[in-house]
C-alpha positions as CSV (number, residue, x, y, z in Angstrom):
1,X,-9.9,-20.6,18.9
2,X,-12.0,-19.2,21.2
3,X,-14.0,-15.3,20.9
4,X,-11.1,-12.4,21.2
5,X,-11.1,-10.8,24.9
6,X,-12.2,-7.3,23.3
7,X,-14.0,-4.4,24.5
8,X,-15.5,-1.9,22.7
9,X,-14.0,0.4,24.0
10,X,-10.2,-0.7,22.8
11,X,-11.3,-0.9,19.6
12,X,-13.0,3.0,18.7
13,X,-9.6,3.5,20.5
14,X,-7.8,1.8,18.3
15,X,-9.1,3.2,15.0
16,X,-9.1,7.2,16.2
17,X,-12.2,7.4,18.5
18,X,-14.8,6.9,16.2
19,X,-17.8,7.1,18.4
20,X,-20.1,5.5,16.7
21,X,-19.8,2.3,14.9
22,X,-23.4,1.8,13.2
23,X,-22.3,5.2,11.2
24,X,-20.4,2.9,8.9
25,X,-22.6,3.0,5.9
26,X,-21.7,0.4,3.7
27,X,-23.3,-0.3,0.2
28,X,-23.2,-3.9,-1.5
29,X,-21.6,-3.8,-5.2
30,X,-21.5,-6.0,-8.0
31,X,-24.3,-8.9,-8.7
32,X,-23.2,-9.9,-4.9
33,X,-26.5,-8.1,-3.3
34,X,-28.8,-10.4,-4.6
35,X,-26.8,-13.2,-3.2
36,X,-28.9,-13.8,-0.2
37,X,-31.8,-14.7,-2.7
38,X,-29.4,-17.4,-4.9
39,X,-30.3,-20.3,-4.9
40,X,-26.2,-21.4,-4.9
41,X,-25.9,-23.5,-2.0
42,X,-22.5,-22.1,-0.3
43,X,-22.8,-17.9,0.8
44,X,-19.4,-16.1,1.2
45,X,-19.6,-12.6,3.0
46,X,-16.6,-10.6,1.4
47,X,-15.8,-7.2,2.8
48,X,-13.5,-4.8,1.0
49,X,-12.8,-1.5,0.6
50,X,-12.0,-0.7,-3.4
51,X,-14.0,2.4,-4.8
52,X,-13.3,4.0,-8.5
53,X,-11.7,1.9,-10.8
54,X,-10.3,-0.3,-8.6
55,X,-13.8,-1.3,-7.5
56,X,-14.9,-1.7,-10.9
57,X,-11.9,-4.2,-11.9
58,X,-13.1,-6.0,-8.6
59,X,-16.5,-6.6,-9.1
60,X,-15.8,-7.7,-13.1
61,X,-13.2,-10.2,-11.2
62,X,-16.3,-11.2,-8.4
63,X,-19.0,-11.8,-11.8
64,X,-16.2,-13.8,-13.3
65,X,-15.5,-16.0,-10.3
66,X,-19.8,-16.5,-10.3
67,X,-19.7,-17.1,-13.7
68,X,-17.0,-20.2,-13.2
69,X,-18.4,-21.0,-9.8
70,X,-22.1,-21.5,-9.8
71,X,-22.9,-23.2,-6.6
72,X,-20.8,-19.9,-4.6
73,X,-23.1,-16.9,-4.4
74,X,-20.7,-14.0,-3.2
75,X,-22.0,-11.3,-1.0
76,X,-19.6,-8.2,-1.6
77,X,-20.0,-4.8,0.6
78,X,-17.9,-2.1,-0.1
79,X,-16.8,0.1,2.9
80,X,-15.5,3.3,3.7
81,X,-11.8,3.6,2.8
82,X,-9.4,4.1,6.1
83,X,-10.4,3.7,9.4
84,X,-13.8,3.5,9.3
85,X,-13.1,-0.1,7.6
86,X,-10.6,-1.2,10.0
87,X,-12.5,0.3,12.7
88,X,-16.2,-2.0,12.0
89,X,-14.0,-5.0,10.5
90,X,-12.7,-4.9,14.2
91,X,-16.0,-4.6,15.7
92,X,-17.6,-7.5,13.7
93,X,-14.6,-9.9,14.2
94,X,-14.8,-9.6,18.1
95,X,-18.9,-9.7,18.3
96,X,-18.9,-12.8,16.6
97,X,-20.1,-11.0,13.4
98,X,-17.5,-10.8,10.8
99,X,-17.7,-11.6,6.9
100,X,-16.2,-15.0,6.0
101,X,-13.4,-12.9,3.6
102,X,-11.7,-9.3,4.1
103,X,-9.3,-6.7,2.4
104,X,-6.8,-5.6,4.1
105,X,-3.2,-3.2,3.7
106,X,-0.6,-5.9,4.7
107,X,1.6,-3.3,6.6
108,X,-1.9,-3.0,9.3
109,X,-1.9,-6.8,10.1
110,X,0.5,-7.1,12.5
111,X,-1.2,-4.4,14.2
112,X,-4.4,-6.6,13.9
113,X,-4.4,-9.1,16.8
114,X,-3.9,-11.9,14.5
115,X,-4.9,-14.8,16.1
116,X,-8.1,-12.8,18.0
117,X,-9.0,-10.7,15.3
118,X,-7.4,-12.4,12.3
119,X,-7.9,-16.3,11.8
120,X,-5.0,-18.1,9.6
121,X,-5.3,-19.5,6.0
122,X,-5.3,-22.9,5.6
123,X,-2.2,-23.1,3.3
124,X,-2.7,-26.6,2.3
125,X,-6.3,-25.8,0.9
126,X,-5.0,-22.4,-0.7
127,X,-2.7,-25.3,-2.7
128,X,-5.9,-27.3,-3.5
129,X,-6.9,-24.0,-5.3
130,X,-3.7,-23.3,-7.2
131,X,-1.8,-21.1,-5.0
132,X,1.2,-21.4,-3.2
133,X,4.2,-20.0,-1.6
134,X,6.8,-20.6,-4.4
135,X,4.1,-18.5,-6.2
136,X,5.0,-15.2,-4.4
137,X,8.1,-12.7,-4.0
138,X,10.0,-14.3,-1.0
139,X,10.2,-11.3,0.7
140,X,6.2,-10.6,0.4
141,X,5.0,-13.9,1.2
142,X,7.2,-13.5,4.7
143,X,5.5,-10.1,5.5
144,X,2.3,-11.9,5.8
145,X,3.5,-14.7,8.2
146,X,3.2,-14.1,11.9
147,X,4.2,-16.5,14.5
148,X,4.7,-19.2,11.9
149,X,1.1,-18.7,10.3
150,X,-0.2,-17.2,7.1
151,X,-2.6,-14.3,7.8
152,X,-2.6,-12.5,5.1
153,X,-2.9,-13.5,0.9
154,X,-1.6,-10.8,-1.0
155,X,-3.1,-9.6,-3.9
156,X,-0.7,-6.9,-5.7
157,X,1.7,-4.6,-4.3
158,X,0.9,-0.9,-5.0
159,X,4.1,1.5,-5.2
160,X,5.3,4.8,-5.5
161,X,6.5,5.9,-8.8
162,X,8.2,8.7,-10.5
163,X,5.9,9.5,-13.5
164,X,7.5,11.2,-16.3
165,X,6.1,13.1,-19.2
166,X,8.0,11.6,-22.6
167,X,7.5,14.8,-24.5
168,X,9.0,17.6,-22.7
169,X,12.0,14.8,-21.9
170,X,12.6,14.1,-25.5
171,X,12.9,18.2,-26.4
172,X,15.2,18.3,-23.4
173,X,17.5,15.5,-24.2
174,X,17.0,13.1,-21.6
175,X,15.0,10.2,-23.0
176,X,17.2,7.3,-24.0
177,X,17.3,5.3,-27.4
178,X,14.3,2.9,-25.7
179,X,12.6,6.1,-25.4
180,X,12.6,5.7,-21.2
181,X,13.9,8.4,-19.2
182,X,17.6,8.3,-18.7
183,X,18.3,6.0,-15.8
184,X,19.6,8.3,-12.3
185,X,21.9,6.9,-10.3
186,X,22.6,9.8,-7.4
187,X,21.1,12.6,-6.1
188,X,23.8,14.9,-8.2
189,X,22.1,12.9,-11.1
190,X,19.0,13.6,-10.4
191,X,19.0,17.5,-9.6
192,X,20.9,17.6,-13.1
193,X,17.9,16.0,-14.8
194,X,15.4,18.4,-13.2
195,X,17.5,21.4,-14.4
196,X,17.4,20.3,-18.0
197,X,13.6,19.5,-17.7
198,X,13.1,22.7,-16.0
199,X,14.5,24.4,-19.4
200,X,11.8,22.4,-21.6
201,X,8.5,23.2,-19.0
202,X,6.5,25.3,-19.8
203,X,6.4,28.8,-17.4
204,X,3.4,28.8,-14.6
205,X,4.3,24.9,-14.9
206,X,6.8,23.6,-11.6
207,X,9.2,20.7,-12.7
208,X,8.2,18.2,-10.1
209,X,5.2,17.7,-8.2
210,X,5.9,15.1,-5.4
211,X,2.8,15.7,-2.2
212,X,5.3,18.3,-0.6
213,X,2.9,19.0,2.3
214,X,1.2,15.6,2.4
215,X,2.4,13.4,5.6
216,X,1.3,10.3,3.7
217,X,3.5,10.7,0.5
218,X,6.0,12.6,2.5
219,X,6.3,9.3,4.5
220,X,6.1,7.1,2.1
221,X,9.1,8.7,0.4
222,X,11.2,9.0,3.0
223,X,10.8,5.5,3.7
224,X,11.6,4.7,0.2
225,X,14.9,6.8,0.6
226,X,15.8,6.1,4.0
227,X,15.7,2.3,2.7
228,X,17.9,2.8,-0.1
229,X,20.3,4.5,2.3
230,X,20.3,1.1,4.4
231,X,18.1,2.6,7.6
232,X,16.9,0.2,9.6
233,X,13.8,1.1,12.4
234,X,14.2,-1.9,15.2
235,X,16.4,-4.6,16.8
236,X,14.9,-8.1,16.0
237,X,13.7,-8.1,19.2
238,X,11.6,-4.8,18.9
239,X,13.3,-3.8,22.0
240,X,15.6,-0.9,20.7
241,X,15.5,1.7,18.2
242,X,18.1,1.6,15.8
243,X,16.7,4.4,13.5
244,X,19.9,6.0,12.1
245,X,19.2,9.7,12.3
246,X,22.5,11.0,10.2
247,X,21.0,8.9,7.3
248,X,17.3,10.3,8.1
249,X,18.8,13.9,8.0
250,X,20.5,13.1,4.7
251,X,17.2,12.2,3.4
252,X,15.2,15.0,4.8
253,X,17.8,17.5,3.3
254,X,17.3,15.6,-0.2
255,X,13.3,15.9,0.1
256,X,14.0,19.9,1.2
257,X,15.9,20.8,-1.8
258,X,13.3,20.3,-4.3
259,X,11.5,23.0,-2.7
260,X,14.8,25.5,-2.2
261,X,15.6,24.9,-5.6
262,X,12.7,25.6,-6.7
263,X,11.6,22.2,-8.9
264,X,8.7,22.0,-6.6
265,X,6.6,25.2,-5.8
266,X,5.3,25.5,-2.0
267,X,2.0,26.8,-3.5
268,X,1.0,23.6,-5.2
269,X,0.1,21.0,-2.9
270,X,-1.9,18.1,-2.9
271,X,-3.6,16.9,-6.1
272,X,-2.2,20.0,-8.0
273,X,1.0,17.9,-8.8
274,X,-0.7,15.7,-11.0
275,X,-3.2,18.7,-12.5
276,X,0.1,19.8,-13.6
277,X,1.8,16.7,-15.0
278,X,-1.2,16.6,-16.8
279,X,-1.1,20.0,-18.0
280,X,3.0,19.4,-19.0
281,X,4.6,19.5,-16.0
282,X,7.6,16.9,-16.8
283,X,7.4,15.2,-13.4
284,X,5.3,13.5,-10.6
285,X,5.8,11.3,-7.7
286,X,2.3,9.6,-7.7
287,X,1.0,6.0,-6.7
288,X,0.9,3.6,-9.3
289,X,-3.1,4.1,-8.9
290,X,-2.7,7.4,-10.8
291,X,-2.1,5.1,-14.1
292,X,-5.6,5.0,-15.2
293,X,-5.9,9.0,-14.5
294,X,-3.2,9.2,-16.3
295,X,-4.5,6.5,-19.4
296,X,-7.5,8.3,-20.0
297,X,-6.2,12.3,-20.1
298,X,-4.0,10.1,-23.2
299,X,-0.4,11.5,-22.2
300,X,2.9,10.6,-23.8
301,X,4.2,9.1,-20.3
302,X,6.0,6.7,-18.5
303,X,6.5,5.5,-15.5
304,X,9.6,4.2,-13.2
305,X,10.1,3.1,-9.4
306,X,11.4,6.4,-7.8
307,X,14.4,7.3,-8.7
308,X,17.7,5.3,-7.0
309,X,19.3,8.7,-5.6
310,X,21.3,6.8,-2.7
311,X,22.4,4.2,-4.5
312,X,20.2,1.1,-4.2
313,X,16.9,0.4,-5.6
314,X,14.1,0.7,-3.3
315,X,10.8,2.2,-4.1
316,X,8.2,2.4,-0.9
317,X,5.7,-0.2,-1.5
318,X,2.3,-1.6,0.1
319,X,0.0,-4.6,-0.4
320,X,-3.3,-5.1,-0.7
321,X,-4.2,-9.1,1.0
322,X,-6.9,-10.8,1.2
323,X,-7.5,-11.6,5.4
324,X,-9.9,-14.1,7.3
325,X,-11.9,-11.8,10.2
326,X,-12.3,-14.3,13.3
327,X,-14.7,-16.3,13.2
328,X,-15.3,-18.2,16.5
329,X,-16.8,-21.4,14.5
330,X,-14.9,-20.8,11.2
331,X,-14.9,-23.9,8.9
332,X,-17.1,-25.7,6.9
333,X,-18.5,-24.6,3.3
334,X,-18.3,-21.4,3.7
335,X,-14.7,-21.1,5.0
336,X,-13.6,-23.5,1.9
337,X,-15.2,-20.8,-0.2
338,X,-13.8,-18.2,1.0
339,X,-10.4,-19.6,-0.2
340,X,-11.6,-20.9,-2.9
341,X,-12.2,-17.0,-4.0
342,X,-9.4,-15.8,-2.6
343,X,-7.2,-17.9,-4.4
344,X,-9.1,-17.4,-8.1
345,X,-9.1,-13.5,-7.6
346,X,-4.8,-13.8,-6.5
347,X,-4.6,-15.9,-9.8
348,X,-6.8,-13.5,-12.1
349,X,-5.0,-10.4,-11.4
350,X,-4.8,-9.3,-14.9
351,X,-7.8,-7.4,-14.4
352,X,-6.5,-5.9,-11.7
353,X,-3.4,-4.7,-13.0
354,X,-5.5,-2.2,-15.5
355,X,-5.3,-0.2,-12.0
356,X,-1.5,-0.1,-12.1
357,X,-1.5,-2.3,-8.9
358,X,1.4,-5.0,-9.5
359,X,0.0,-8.6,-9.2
360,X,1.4,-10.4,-6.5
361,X,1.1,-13.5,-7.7
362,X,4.6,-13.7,-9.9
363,X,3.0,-16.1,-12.7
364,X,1.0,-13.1,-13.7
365,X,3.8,-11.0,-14.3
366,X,5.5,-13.7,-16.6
367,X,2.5,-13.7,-19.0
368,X,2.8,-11.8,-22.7
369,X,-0.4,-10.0,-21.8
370,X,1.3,-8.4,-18.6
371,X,4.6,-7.8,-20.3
372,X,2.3,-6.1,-23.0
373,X,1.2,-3.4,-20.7
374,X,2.7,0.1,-20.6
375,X,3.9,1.6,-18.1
376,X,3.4,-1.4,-16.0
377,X,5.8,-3.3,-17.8
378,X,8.4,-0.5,-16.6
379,X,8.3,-0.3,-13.1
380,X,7.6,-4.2,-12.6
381,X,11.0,-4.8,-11.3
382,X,9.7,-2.5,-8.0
383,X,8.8,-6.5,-6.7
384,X,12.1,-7.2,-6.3
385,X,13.0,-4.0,-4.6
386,X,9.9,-2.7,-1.7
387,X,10.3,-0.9,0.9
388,X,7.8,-1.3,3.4
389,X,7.6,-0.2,6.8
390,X,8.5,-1.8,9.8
391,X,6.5,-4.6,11.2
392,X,5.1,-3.2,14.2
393,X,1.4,-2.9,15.0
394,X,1.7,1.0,14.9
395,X,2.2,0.7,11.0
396,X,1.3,0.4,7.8
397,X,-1.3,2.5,5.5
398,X,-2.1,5.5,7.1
399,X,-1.6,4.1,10.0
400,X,0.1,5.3,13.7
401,X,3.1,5.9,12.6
402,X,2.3,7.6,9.6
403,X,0.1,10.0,11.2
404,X,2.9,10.6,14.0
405,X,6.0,11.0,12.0
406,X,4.6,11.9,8.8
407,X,4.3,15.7,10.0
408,X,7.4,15.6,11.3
409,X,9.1,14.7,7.7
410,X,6.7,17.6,6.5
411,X,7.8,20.0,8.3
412,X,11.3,19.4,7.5
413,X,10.6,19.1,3.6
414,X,8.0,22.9,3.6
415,X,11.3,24.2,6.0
416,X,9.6,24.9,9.5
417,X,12.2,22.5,10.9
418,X,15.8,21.8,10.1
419,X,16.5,18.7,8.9
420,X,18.2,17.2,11.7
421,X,16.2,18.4,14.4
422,X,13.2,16.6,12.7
423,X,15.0,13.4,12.4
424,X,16.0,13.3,15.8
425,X,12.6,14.0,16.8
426,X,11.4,11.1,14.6
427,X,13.6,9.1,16.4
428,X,12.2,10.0,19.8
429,X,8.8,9.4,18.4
430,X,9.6,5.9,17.3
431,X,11.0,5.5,21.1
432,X,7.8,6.1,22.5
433,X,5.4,4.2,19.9
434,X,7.7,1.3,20.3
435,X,6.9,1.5,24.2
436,X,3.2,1.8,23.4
437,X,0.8,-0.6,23.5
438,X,-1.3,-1.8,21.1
439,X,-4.9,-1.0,21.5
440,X,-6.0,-4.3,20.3
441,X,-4.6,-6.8,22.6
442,X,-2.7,-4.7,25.2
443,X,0.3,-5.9,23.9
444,X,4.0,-3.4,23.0
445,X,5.8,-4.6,19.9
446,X,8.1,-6.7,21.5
447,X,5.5,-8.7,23.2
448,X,3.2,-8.5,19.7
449,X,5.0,-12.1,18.1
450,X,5.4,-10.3,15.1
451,X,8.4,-13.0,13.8
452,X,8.0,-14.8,10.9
């Protein structure tokens, strides 16, 4: 596999036009930045990009992998979350210089050249190491194939989630004998439930705080709805846009009402919906990384996939994977290494899951220490029901697509568009990104081999 035909050029292109690519400070974490003194005799360059907590549980997974593998010294580098990571990760795999092991958001593989920028795992050595393909959700294990090849390992799957505050639902009567909220099975059924909280809130508090002006969460949750409704994006083919928009509208008019009800106040945005759950506000729609915030303000809480309005589960959902950056002479030690890691970090995900990621390696789940932990054990079942956004280069975490239609579904949801003119302007937006070409390779969608 010979050195991707890349410029540099393509690439700032392709992560924003970020001028500069030596600005990408990165620091190394973890007992990993002495590794270029071990005396171990294999080296393995991991890239990621974990910060907080989550970096903590990695690098307590990373000295527990040295610990139980001596001869590997791991070199782990943290880097800027977002673009700048996907923006020098390119850089380095098409000048030859890239890590021997990457992080990655499975939704922005497709969009990664794989096969120029991306090389695949060697499945049958991944088995050697304990992991295989019967040990993943079906569905999961097929978003990381492309063109017949694994390029992607997952690692978890990290969801939205409707948190709930068990004390101001027990005074209003809608905690069940299990003492989980009561389950909601329509939209009718859920506007009912945020009535009767509203009664047991406390004034200044509003009932629901769900990222109202946020295009990331607003996307997210529309795709989460849109799926339950049955919406597809694309033809197989990636030709033709099938996005419904008389299903899109019905979602965007369900997002708008919390706001013209008034369970959601326009003057909180952002961060101030979880300030307030936290303060006893009796919902939020959060990311399942808002557990340990959550843990350590020690609420009476749970926590459930978002709430099956429409009918059919389906809570949006994204994954982080472990990815191998091109390497023109990739084999040998190091390479073995590399999955070597890989695979022990996929199989000691109980760490990880103190994040509120879901492991993605189903064994985990199946263990009496996972099904011990709360809320986790609640929303577990979102494995079986993700929805995920297309697979077309332009998507996946904060990616094109996000950043093009995510205003749109914003300004539908604050009310400086009517529902149904944003959807059909979503739909013309998906017309021209699917006509787009990718950056990377030069390739549209429909010449991008993004089968499984």
């Amino acid at each position: 596999m010979g050195r991707p035909g890349l410029n540099r050029r393509q690439l700032l292109a392709a992560a924003g036009g970020l001028a500069v690519a030596g600005s990408f400070g990165f620091a190394a974490l973890g007992t990993g930045a002495d590794a270029l003194a071990s005396d171990a005799r294999t080296r393995v360059r991991y890239w990621n990009l974990f910060s907080g907590g989550d970096g903590a549980n990695m690098i307590a997974m990373l000295d527990a992998f040295r610990q139980d593998n001596p001869d590997i010294a791991v070199k782990d580098s943290t880097l800027q979350w977002g673009s700048p990571f996907y923006t020098k990760l390119a850089m380095a795999a098409a000048g030859n210089r890239a890590p021997d092991l990457g992080v990655m958001h499975l939704g922005r593989v497709t969009g990664f050249s794989p096969g120029r920028l991306l090389d695949p795992w060697d499945v049958d050595l991944l088995a050697e190491y304990g992991v295989r393909e019967a040990d993943f959700n079906p569905e999961l294990w097929k978003r990381a194939v492309i063109d017949g090849k694994l390029y992607a390992l997952p690692l978890d799957i990290h969801v939205q989630l409707c948190f709930y505050r068990k004390d101001v639902l027990r005074k209003a009567g809608l905690l069940g004998s299990d003492g989980r909220m009561v389950p909601v099975t329509s939209a009718g059924e859920w506007f009912e439930v945020l009535k009767e909280a509203r009664k047991a809130t406390k004034k200044g508090l509003q009932t629901l705080g769900f990222w109202h002006n946020d295009q990331n969460f607003q996307w997210w949750f529309f795709v989460a709805f849109y799926t339950q409704l049955g919406g597809t994006w694309f033809d197989d083919a990636r030709t033709e846009v099938t996005f419904d928009t008389d299903k899109a509208t019905q979602v965007l008019e369900f997002l708008r009402r919390h706001i013209t009800d008034g369970y959601a106040h326009p003057g909180f945005g952002g961060q101030a919906g979880a300030e307030q759950f936290v303060n006893g506000s009796p919902f939020v729609w959060e990311g399942n990384w808002s557990v340990p915030v959550f843990e350590s303000a020690k609420l009476d809480y749970g926590a459930t996939p978002l709430p099956p309005v429409f009918g059919k589960q389906a809570t949006h959902a994204e994954s982080h994977a472990f990815v191998l950056p091109h390497q023109a002479g990739r084999g040998g030690a190091a390479n073995d290494a590399a999955h070597r890691l890989a695979a022990y970090v996929v199989q000691h995900a109980r760490q990880w899951s103190a994040g509120g990621h879901i492991p993605a390696h189903t064994p985990t789940l199946s263990t009496a220490a996972y099904r011990e932990l709360s809320p986790q054990n609640e929303y577990v079942s979102a494995m079986d029901h993700q929805a995920t956004e297309p697979k077309v280069w332009f998507a996946g975490s904060t990616g094109i697509l996000a950043q093009r239609v995510g205003p749109v579904v914003v300004s539908s949801t604050m009310g400086s568009a009517r529902p149904e003119a944003a959807a059909r302007r979503m739909k013309s937006t998906l017309a021209e990104l699917l006509a787009s070409k990718n950056p990377m390779d030069g390739r549209t969608a429909a010449q991008g081999g993004a089968a499984a």
